[in-house]
C-alpha positions as CSV (number, residue, x, y, z in Angstrom):
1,X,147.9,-135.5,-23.5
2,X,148.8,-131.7,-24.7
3,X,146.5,-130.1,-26.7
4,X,145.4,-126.2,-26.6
5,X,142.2,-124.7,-25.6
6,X,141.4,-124.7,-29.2
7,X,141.4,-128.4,-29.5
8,X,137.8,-129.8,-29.9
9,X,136.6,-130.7,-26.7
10,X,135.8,-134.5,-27.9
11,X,139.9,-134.7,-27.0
12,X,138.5,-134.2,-23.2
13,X,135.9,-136.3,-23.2
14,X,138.3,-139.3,-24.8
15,X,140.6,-138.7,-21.9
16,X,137.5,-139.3,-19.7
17,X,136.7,-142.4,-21.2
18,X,139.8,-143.7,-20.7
19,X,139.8,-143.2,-17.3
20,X,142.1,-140.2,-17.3
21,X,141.8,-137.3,-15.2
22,X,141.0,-133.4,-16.3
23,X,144.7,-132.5,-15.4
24,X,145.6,-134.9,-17.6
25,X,145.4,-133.1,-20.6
26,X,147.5,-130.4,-20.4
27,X,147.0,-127.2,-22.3
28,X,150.0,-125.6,-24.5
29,X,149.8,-122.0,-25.6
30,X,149.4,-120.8,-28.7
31,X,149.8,-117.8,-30.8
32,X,147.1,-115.0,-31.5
33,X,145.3,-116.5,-34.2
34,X,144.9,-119.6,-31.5
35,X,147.4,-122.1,-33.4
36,X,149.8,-124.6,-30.9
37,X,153.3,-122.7,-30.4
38,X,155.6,-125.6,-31.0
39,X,158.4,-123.9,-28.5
40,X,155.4,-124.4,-25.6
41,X,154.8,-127.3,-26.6
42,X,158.5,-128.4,-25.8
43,X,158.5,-126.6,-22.5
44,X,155.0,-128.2,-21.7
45,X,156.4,-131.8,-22.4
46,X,159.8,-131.1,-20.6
47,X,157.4,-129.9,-17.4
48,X,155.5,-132.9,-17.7
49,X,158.2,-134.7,-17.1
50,X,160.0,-133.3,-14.9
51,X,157.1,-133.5,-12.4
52,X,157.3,-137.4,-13.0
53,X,154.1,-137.3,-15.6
54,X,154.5,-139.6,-18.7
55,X,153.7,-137.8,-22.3
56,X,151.3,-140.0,-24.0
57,X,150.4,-138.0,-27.1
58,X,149.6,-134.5,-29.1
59,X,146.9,-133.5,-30.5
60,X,147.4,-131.1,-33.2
61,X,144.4,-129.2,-35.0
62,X,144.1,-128.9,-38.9
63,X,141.2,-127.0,-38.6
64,X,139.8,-125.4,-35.4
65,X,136.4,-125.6,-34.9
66,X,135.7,-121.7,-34.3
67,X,138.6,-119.7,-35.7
68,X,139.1,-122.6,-38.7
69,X,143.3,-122.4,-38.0
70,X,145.8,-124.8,-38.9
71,X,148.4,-125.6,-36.2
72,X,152.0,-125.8,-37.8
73,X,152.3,-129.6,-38.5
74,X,156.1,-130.0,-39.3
75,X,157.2,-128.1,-36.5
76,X,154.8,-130.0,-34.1
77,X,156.0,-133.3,-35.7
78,X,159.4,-132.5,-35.0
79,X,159.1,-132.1,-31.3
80,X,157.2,-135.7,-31.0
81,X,160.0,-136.9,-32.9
82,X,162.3,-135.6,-30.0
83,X,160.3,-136.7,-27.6
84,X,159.2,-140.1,-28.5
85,X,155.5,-138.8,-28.7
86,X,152.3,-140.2,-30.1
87,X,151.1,-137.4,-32.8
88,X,147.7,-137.3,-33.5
89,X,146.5,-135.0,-36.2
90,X,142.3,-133.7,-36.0
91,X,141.5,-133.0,-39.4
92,X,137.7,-133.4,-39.4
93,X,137.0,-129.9,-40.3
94,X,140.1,-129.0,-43.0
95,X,140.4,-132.8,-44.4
96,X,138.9,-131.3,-47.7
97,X,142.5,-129.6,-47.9
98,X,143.8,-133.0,-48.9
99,X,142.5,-132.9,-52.0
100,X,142.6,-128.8,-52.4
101,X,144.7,-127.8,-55.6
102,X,146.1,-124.4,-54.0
103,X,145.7,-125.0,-50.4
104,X,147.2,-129.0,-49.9
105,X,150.4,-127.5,-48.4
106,X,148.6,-125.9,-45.5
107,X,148.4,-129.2,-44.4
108,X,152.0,-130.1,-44.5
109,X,153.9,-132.1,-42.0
110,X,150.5,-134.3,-41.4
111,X,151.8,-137.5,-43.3
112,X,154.6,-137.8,-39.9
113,X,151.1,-138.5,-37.6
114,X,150.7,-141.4,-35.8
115,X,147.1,-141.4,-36.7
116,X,144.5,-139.1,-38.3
117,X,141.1,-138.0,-37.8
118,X,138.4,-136.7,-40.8
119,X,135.1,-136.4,-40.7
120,X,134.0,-136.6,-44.5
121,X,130.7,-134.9,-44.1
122,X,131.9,-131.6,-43.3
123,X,134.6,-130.5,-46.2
124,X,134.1,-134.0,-48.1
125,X,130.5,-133.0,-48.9
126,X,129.7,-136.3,-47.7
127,X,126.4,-137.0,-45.5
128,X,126.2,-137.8,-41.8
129,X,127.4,-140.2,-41.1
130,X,131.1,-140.9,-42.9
131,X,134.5,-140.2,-40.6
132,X,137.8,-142.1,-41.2
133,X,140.5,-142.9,-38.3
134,X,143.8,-143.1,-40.8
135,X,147.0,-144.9,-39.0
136,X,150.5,-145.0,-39.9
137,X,151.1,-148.7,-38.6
138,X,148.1,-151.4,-39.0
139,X,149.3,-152.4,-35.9
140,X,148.1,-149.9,-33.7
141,X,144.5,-150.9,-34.8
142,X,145.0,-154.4,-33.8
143,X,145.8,-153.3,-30.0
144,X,141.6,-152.9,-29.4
145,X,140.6,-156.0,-31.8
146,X,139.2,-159.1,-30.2
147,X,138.2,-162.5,-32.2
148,X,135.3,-164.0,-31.9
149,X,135.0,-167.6,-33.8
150,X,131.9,-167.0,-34.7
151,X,132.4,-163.3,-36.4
152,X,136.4,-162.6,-37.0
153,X,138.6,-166.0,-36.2
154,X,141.8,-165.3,-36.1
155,X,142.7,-167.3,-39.4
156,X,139.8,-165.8,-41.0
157,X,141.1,-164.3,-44.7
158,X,138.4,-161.9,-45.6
159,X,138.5,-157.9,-44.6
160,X,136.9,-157.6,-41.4
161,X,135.8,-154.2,-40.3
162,X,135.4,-155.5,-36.3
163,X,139.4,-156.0,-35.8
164,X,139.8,-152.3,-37.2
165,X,136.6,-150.6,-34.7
166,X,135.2,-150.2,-31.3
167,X,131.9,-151.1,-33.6
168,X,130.8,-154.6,-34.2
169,X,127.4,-154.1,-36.5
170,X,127.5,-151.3,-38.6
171,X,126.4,-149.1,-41.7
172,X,128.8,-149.0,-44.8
173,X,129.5,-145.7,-44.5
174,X,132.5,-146.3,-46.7
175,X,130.4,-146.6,-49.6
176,X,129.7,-142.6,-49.3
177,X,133.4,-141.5,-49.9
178,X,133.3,-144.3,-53.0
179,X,130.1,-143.3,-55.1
180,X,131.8,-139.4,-54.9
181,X,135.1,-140.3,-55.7
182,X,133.8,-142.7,-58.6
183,X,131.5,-140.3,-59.4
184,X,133.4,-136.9,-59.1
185,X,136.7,-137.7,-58.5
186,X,139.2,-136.4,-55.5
187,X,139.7,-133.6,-57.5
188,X,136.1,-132.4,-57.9
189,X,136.0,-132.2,-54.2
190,X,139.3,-130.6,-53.7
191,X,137.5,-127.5,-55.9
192,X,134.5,-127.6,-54.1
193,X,136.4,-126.9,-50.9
194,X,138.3,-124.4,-52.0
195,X,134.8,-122.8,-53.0
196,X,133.4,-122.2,-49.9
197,X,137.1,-121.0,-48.6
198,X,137.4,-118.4,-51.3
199,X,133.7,-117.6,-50.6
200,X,134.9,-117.4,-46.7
201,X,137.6,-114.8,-47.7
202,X,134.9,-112.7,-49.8
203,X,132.3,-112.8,-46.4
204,X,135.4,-111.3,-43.9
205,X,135.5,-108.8,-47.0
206,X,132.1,-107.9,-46.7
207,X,131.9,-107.9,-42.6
208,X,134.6,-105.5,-42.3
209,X,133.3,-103.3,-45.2
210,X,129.5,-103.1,-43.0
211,X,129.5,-100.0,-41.0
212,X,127.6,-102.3,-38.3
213,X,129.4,-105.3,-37.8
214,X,132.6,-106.2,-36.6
215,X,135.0,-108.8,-37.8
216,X,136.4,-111.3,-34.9
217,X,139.0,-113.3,-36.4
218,X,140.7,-114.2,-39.7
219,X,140.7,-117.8,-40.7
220,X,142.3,-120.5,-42.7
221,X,139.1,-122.4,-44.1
222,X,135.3,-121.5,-43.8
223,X,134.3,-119.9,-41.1
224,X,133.4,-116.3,-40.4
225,X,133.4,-114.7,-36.5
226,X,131.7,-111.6,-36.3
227,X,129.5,-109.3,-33.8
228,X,127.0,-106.8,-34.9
229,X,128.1,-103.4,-33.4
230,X,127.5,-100.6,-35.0
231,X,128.8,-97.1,-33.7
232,X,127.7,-96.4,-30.7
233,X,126.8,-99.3,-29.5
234,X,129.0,-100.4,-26.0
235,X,130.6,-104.0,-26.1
236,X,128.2,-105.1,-23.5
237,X,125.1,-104.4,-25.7
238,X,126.9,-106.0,-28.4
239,X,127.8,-109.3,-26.2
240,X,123.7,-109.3,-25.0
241,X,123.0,-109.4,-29.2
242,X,124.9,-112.8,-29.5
243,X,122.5,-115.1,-28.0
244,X,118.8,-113.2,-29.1
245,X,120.2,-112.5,-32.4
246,X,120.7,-116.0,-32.5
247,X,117.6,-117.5,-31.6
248,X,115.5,-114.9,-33.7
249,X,117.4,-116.2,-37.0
250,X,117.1,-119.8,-35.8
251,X,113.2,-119.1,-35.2
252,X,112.5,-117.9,-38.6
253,X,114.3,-120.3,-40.8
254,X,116.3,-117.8,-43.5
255,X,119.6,-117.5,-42.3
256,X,121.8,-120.2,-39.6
257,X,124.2,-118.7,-37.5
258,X,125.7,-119.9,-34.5
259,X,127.2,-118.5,-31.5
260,X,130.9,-119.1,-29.7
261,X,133.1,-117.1,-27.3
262,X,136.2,-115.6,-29.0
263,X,138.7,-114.1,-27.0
264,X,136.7,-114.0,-23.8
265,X,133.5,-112.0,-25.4
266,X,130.7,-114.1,-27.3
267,X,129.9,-113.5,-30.7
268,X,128.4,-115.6,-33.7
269,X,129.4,-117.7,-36.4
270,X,128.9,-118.5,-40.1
271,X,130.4,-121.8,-41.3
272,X,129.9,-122.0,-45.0
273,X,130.4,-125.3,-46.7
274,X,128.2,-125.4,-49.7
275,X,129.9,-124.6,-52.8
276,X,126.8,-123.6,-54.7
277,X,126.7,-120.5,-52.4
278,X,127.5,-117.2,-53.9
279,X,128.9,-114.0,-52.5
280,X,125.6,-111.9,-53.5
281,X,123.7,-114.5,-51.1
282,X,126.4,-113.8,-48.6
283,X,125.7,-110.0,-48.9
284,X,122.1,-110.2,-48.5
285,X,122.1,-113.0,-45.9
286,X,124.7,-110.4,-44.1
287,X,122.0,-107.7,-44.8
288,X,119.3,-109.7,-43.1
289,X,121.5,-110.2,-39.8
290,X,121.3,-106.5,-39.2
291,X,117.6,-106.0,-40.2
292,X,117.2,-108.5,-38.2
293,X,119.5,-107.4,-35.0
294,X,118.3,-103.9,-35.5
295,X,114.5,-105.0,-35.3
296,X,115.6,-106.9,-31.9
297,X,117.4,-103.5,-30.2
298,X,114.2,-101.5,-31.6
299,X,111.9,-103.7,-29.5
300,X,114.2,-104.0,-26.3
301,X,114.7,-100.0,-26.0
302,X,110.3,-99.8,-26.9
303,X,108.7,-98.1,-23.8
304,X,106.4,-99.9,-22.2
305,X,103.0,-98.9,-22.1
306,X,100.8,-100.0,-18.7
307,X,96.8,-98.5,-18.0
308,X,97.5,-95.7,-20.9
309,X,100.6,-93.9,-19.8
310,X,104.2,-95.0,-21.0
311,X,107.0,-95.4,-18.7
């Protein structure tokens, strides 16, 4: 299985589960924004074989979990075509561009996969819990399915969600996706989306214009990689911020970030996907990270005081 070290690490922890070693997911290089170089990915599959390994499948990323890139699709799909290879495309996090009216051909090249991931309740607006597994050829489903004459005979004529899941009873999760789309339509959502992705782009605008916090990476979709380090301030004090700062926000319940390692160095994340959201909230939530980180140095660097005398 090639993937990069961008893939979500679920791709890992499949190849576990089916019995797989670690080494057998082989890691392909990518380009400085962290999307798969197709060109590696050719070398990695000719490698692969060449030590007598069989290429099984790639994974390609339409929307990294950190950075929020988009690996080149086409050119990825044309090297599986090459080589005979199982293409498997992760949209969970940029399946809202499917429905996008300015931003659909970012996903380009994602109608050659084998089979597709989304999770609807991230850029779908849907709630937990409502993911799709889309394939090319119904009869790649049928490879796991098993009858029972009780629940799904073979002659039986009605839909039957157990010959298309590892799941036997489950929720209709389906019906989710079909109240929005009846409700809203594809095309409500595709504006919604490209709400909080416009409202990403005016955040990085507002990072790099704040004298006290740096901007880690551009994106494709919604999220926003930043440090707070304001001048003066050495990149180890600014990596020992990432995890407090963290936990103090968490603790009092105004703003949600996350943290994540970029490039070797931790810093924290915003993943915005609520359209409603407006830039001025963005500016003042922004505002209250670096009260709020500032409060945190001011109370690390306090002296001490033990029996009266400071030290």
């Amino acid at each position: 299985m090639f993937a990069t070290a961008e893939t979500h690490f679920s791709v890992r922890k499949s190849a576990r589960l089916l019995g797989l070693p670690d080494a057998a997911v082989v890691d392909v290089e990518t380009d400085t924004s962290g999307r798969m170089l197709p060109s590696a990915l050719a070398l990695a599959i000719a490698d692969a074989r060449g030590d007598g390994r069989t290429p099984m499948a790639v994974v390609a990323t339409a929307g990294t979990t950190d950075r929020g890139v988009i690996d080149p699709l086409a050119p990825i799909a044309d090297v599986c075509d090459l080589e005979g290879v199982w293409l498997h495309v992760d949209a969970a996090y940029g399946c809202g561009l499917l429905v996008s009216p300015t931003r659909r051909h970012l996903l380009d090249g994602i109608e050659r996969a084998r089979s597709v991931t989304t999770d609807l309740h991230k850029s779908f607006f849907q709630p937990v819990s409502s993911s799709v597994l889309v394939v090319r050829d119904p009869a790649d489903l049928r490879r796991a399915s098993w009858h029972a004459d009780y629940l799904n005979p073979e002659d039986a004529t009605e839909p039957n969600q157990v010959d298309k899941s590892l799941q036997t009873t489950r929720r209709f999760d389906a019906l989710k996706l079909w109240a929005t789309l009846r409700a809203s339509g594809a095309e409500a959502i595709g504006r919604a989306f490209d709400a909080v992705v416009d409202l990403a782009a005016d955040t990085h605008t507002l990072v790099q214009a704040d004298p006290d916090l740096v901007l880690v990476a551009p994106t494709q979709l919604s999220t926003v990689l930043f440090r707070w380090q304001p001048a003066g301030v050495t990149d180890e004090e600014s990596d020992a911020m990432v995890a407090p700062l963290r936990a103090a926000l968490l603790a009092e319940g105004r703003v949600l970030i996350a943290k994540t390692v970029a490039d070797g160095r931790p810093c924290n994340k915003l993943t915005l996907l609520n359209p409603a959201t407006t830039t001025e909230q963005m500016r003042a939530s922004l505002d209250h990270v670096v009260a709020t980180a500032e409060r945190l140095r001011a109370a690390s660097t306090r002296p001490t005081v033990t029996g009266g005398a400071a030290r």
